[in-house]
C-alpha positions, -999 to +999 in steps of 0.1 A: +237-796-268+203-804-283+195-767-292+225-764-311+225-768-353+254-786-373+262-763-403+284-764-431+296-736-443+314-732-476+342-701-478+370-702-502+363-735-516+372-750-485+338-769-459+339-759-423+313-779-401+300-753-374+283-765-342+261-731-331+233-717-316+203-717-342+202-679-338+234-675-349+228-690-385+218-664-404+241-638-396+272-667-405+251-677-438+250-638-448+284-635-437+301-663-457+284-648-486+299-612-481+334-632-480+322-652-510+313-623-528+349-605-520+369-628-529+351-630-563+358-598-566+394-597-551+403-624-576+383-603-605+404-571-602+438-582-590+459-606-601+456-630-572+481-663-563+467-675-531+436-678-518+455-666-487+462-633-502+429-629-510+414-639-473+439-617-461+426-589-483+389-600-470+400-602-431+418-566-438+387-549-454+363-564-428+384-550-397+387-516-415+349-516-410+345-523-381+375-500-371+360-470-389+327-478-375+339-473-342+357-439-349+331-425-367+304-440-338+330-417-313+328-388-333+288-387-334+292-395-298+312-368-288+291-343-316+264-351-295+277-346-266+287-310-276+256-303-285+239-317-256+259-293-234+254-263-251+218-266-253+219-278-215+237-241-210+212-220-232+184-238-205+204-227-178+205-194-192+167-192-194+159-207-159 
């Protein structure tokens, strides 16, 4: 385990120690600031009890990404593949 790093990372004003890979870090620093930087702005705009509510709000809006990231990453594909088949038939046409 001597090519893994000992983090900290701070979310919710709550320490998790992380054992990871070193390429790894960056992408969980950036990401615990995004969830920082919610729930700042969760707790600005609503009126907020919990800080469960809130990292329930974050974990919600982060899945909705991802989710609509994949429909709209199916819908390109499948654009594209229209596309790709119709120009394959205009070739055909022409051969």
């Amino acid at each position: 385990m001597s090519d893994h790093l000992k983090i900290k990372l701070s979310i919710a004003n709550r320490v998790y120690p992380l054992t990871i890979n070193p390429h790894q870090e960056e992408g969980l620093r950036k990401a615990a600031k995004k969830i920082e930087a919610m729930i700042g702005q969760f707790e600005q705009n609503y009126s907020v009890r919990d800080k469960q509510d809130v990292l329930a709000m974050c974990a919600l809006q982060f899945a909705t990404q991802v989710e609509q990231k994949n429909i709209d990453k199916d819908y390109v594909n499948e654009e594209v593949q229209q596309k790709l088949e119709a120009l394959n038939e205009l070739l055909n046409e022409h051969i």
